[in-house]
C-alpha positions, 0 to 999 in steps of 0.5 A, spaced: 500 500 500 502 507 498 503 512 502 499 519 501 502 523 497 504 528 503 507 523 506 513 520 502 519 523 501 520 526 494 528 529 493 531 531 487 538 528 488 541 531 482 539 538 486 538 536 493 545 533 495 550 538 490 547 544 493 548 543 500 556 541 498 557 547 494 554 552 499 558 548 505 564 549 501 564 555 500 562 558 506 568 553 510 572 556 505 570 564 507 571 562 513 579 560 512 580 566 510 575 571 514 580 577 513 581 576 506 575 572 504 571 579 502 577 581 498 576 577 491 568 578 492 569 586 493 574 587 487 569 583 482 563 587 485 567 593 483 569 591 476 561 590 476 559 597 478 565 600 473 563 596 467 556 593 467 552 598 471 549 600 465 546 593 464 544 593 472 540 599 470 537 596 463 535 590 466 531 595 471 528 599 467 526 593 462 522 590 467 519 596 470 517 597 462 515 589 461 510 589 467 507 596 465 506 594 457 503 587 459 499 590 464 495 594 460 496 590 454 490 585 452 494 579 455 493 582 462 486 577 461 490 571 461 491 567 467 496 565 472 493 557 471 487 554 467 482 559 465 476 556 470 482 557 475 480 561 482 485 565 487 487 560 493 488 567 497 484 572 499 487 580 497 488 581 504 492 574 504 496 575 499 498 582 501 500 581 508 505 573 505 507 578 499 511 583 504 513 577 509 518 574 503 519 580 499 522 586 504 520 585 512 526 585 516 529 590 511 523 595 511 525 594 519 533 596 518 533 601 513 527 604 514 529 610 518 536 608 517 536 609 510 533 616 510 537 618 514 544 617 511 542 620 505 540 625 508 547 627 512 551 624 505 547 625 499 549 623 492 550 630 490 551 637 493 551 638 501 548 634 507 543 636 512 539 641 507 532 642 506 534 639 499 538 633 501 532 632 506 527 632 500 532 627 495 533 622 501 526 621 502 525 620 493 531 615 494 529 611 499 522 610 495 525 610 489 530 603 491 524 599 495 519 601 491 516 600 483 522 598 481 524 593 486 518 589 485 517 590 478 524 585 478 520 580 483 514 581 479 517 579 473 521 572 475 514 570 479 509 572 472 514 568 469 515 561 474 507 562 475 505 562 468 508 556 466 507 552 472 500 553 472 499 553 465 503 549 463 504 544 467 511 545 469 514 544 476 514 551 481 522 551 480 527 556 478 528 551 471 521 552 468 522 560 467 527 557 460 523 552 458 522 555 452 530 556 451 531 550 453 525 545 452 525 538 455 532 539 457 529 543 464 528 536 466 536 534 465 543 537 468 541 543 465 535 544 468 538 541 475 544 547 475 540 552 474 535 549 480 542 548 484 544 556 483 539 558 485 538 554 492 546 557 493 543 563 492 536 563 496 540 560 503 546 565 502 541 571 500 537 569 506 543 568 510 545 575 510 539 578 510 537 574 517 544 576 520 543 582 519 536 582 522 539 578 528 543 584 528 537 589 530 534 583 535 539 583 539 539 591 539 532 591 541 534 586 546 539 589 549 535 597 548 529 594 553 531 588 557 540 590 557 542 583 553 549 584 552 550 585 544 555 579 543 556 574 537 555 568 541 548 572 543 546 572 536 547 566 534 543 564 539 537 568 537 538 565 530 537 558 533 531 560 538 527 564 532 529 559 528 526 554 531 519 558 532 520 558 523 521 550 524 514 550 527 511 555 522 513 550 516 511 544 519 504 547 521 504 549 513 503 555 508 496 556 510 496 556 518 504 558 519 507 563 514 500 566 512 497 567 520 504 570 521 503 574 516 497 577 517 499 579 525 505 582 521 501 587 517 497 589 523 502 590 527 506 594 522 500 599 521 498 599 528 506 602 529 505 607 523 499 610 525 502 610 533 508 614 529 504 618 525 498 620 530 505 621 536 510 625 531 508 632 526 502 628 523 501 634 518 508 635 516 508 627 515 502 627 511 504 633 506 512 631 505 510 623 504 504 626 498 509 631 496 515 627 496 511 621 492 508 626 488 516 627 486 518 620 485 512 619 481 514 624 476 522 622 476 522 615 475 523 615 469 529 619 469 531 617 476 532 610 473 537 611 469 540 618 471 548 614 472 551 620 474 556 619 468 558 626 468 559 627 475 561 620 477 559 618 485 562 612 489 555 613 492 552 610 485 555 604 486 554 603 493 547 604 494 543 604 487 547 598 483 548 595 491 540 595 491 539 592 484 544 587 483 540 584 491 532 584 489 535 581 482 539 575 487 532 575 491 528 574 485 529 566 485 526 566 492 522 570 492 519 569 486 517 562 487 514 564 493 510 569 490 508 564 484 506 559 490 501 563 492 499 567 486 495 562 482 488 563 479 490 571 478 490 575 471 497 577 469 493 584 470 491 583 476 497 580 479 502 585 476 498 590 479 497 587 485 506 585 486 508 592 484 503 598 485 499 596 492 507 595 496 510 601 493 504 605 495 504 601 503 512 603 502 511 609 500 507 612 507 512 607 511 519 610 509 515 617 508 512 617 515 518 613 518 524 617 514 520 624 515 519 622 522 526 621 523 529 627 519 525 632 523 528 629 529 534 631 526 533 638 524 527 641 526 527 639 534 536 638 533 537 632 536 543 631 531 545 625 535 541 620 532 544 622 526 551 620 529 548 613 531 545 611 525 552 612 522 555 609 526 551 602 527 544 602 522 541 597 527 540 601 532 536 607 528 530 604 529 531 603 537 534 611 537 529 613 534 523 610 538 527 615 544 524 621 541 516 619 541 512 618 547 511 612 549 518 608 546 517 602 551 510 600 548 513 602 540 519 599 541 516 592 544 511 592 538 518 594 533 522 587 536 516 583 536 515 585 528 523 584 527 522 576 531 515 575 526 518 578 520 525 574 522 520 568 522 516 568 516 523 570 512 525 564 514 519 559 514 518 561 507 526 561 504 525 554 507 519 552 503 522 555 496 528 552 498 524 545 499 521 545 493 526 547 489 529 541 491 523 536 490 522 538 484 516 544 485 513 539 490 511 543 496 507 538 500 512 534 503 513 531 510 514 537 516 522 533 518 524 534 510 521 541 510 525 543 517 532 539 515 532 547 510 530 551 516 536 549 520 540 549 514 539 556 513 541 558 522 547 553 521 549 557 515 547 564 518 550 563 524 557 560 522 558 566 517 556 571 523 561 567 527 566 567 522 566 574 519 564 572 513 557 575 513 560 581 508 563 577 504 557 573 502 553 579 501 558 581 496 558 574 493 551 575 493 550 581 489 555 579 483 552 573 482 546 577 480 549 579 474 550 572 471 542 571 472 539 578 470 543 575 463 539 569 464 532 573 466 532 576 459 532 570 455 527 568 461 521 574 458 523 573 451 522 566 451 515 568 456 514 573 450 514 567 445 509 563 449 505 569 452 504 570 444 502 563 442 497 563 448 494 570 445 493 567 438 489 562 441 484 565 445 483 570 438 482 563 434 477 561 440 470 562 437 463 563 441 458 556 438 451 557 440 450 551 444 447 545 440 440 546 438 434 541 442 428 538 439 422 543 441 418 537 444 424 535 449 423 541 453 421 537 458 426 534 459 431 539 458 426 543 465 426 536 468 435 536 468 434 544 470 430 543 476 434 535 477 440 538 480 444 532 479 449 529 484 456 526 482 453 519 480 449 522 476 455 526 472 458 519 472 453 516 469 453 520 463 460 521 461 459 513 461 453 513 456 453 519 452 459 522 452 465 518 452 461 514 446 462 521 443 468 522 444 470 515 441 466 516 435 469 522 434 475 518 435 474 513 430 472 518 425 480 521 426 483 514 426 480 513 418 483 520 416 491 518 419 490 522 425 491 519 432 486 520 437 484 517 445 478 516 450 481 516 457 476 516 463 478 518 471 473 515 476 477 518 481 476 525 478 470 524 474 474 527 468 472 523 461 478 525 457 480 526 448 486 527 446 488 528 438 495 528 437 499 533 433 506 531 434 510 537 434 504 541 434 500 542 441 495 537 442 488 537 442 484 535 449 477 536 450 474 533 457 468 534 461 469 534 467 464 533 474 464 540 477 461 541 485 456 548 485 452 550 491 445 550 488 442 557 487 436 557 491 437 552 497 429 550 498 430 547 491 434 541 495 428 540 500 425 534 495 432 530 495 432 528 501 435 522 498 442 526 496 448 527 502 448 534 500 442 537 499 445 544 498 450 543 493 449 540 485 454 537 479 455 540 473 458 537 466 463 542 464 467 542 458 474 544 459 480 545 453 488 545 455 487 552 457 482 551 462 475 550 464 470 554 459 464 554 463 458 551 460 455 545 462 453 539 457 449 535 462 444 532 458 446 533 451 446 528 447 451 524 443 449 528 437 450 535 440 456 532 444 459 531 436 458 537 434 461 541 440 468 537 440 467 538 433 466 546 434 472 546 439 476 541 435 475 546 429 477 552 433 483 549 435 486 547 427 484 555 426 489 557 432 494 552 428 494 556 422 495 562 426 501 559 429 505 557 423 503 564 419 
């Protein structure tokens, strides 16, 4: 007897066992040489920055003008999955698990140290004025806004597209199946799988140590825990072992109930913050600022300060690109995993436009807050500690508003949750990353990622190698925005293909009924048939249809076959093209809730009297929802026929 599904053990070993040997390997051998292990990654991301910064900024303009043309473009209707398919989270949801992946410590760390630095050292022209404070607010909406998610927006559209709607495996492979074709599922495809689990635990590795960082500085700021590297490594492993029983509880009770209380929390800090500090000049700067970086972003994308060169570029702008696009493969498989059933449109729209906008309150309240404590209430030394350590901005900051101890509970208690949720998320992309896109594993295979991550965090913050690493990082962007452009012209191919075959797709007026059959047509209405019922008809009506329709191919050449699924109630005819893409038609049973519940009063001999079955017709891109219930073999013929004609008709817009 077979064990269920979730629970067997699925491992790619091709992946699994070469990337954790890689990772390993590298992190032992940064730490050999902890002083110079950076220098080798510094110098190479110097020689990025002196020559490839341009395409660092190609890429980030290229995305931005992808994401908004697809967007209002008439492939925006397309869905991330079958046509018949629904989103499996609410907005609220999917919001909140967006922000735990994507940006949550770093909102945390960087939002009011960010700020903050650009406004004692702007890129161009004097610090600590009036215009330095407007440009530092810009800034730091321009690197965690629109642009950023546009990167992540792309890589996830590109991951969902072709999972959900092609059938492909939630890995990294599957974005260069159209370069690449079947060879995804060869060492090819494994070596791409394989990068990117190096660099999913790395980036996270360097993030959660920078966010252990801040933990241990709220620690030591609201119960005196001495700030100590033994200290961190600890608080690694404790928040670590709260993301392992986050993953073993699972997306839904874990990762999105953590989630949800995070957006509260936030909101619930913004508005303290807000309503407790110069509420008016926060609400006016935050919409003028906005406002500003809206109008600029075009020439802020690609403003490479060329004829008045600046090390701030490089160390900021091409820094922060070359990260989100190393975060892409994590990311955008998490937001892949929890995208499914949306539109193109609404997905683009949903990725970029709802973040940017929360980002933007967030850093304008946040950073503006900040920089009036600066200069117009003179207290130059938060400044001072910002420079100094950017963990302790936040904490600092919180001295100057009333009630710090209860803001500065919730800020920790935020870190610790986004701390977990970066965690148990990193952890379950790298698990499907290793088990060929399967999430639903056991809880001991999803943990094993859990610990790989703290060990690998904490040996780099033990040994001094967490610089190094993040540097790393950042180079091995390069390589990867090369491959993202292949990516979305491959997409671009297929997205094409689809489009033509949604306009090939005419509407067919349903098969005529005889006049006298009215009754049995109202009968079928009011009947509301079970599941047993739809079973029946497949049995008697449709799959002889299929058959006949079957045998007429076989007489032309052409290959045809019928296949019934018991267990899913799915009669099944695929006419086989070759190279060309296959034909399918099925009806399939469909579960709906009845219309009017008293209609469910008379059948009294069914288990669910609230609910009915459809005979719905689906094709290879999804459910087309009209029911064929009843019809006879006659009408079924003709509307595989009407489909089947259709489907040739796209075949000619496709070669032509």
């Amino acid at each position: 007897m077979s064990e269920p599904a979730e629970q067997r053990y699925i491992i790619d070993k091709t992946v699994f066992y070469p990337a954790l040997i890689l990772l390993f390997g590298a992190i032992f051998l940064l730490l050999l040489v902890p002083e110079k292990g950076s220098d080798p990654f510094a110098g190479l991301q110097a020689l990025i920055v002196d020559t490839a910064s341009w395409f660092y900024v190609f890429i980030a303009g290229l995305v931005s003008v992808v994401v908004i043309g697809l967007a209002i473009s008439r492939y925006g209707d397309i869905k991330l999955g079958p046509d018949h398919s629904e989103p499996e989270y609410s907005y609220g949801s999917w919001f909140s698990m967006l922000f735990a992946a994507g940006i949550g410590i770093g909102l945390m760390f960087y939002g009011i140290a960010e700020p903050v630095m650009h406004f004692l050292s702007p890129p161009t022209g004097p610090g600590g004025t009036p215009a330095a404070a407007t440009e530092a607010i810009q800034i730091s909406y321009f690197h965690w806004g629109f642009t950023a998610w546009a990167i992540y927006a792309v890589v996830a559209m590109i991951l969902a597209y072709f999972a959900y709607r092609h059938d492909l495996p939630l890995t990294l492979r599957s974005a260069f199946y159209p370069l690449i074709g079947e060879r995804i599922h060869g060492p090819v495809g494994a070596a791409v799988d394989i990068f990117a689990v190096i660099c999913t635990t790395c980036g996270i590795s360097v993030s959660l140590g920078l966010g252990v960082l801040q933990i241990n500085t709220g620690f030591n700021y609201l119960f005196g825990l001495p700030i100590d590297v033994w200290v961190q490594v600890g608080l690694i492993f404790a928040t670590m072992a709260l993301a392992t029983a986050s993953v073993i509880l699972g997306l839904d009770s874990g990762i999105k109930r953590l989630s949800e209380i995070n957006v509260v929390l936030a909101v619930m800090l913004l508005l303290l913050i807000l309503l407790t500090g110069p509420t008016a000049l926060l609400l006016a700067g935050t919409l003028q600022n906005f406002g500003a970086y809206v109008a600029g972003l075009v020439p802020r994308t690609l403003d490479m300060y060329v004829y008045e060169p600046t090390e701030w570029f490089g160390g900021w702008t091409i820094f922060y690109w070359g990260w989100w696009i190393s975060w892409a493969p994590f990311v955008g498989v998490f937001v892949a995993r929890i995208s499914k059933g949306r539109t193109i449109r609404e997905f683009l729209v949903g990725v970029t436009v709802v973040p940017t906008l929360f980002i933007c309150l967030w850093m304008g309240v946040l950073g503006g807050s900040a920089l009036d404590v600066i200069t117009n209430q003179g207290f130059v030394e938060l400044g001072t500690a910002v420079q100094e350590n950017p963990a302790v901005g936040l904490f600092r900051f919180l001295e100057f508003l009333p009630a710090t101890e209860l803001l500065s509970v919730i800020s920790l208690l935020m870190i610790v949750i986004f701390f977990v949720t970066s965690a148990d998320s990193g952890a379950m992309v790298l698990n499907m990353l290793s088990a060929n896109g399967v999430d639903n594993t056991p809880a001991l295979q999803r943990s094993i990622w859990t610990f790989v991550i703290a060990l690998a965090a904490s040996l780099l913050l033990w040994g001094g190698g967490l610089q190094a690493l993040q540097t790393a990082t950042i180079a091995s962007a390069l390589p990867f925005a090369v491959a993202t452009l292949g990516a979305m012209w491959g997409f671009g191919r297929a997205l094409v293909v689809d489009g033509a075959k949604r306009k090939a797709h005419s509407i067919h007026t349903p098969p005529t009924m005889a006049a006298e059959g009215w009754r049995d047509r109202l009968n079928l209405l009011l009947d509301y048939p079970d599941q047993a019922t739809v079973r029946v008809f497949q049995r008697d009506a449709v799959v002889p249809a299929m058959q006949s329709f079957a045998n007429a191919l076989a007489d032309k050449g052409v290959v045809a076959n019928v296949t019934v699924d018991d267990s899913e109630v799915i009669a099944r005819l695929i006419v086989s093209h070759g190279e060309e893409v296959n034909f399918v038609y099925e009806v399939r049973a469909r579960s709906l809730p009845l219309p009017d519940v008293s209609l469910g009063v008379a059948r009294n001999d069914r288990d669910r009297q609230d609910r009915f079955f459809r005979a719905e017709v689906h094709l290879a891109e999804g459910g087309q929802d009209y029911d064929v219930m009843g019809w006879t073999e006659e009408q079924l013929i003709v509307d595989i026929l009407n489909q089947y004609e259709d489907h040739l008709h796209f075949l000619h817009i496709q070669r032509h």
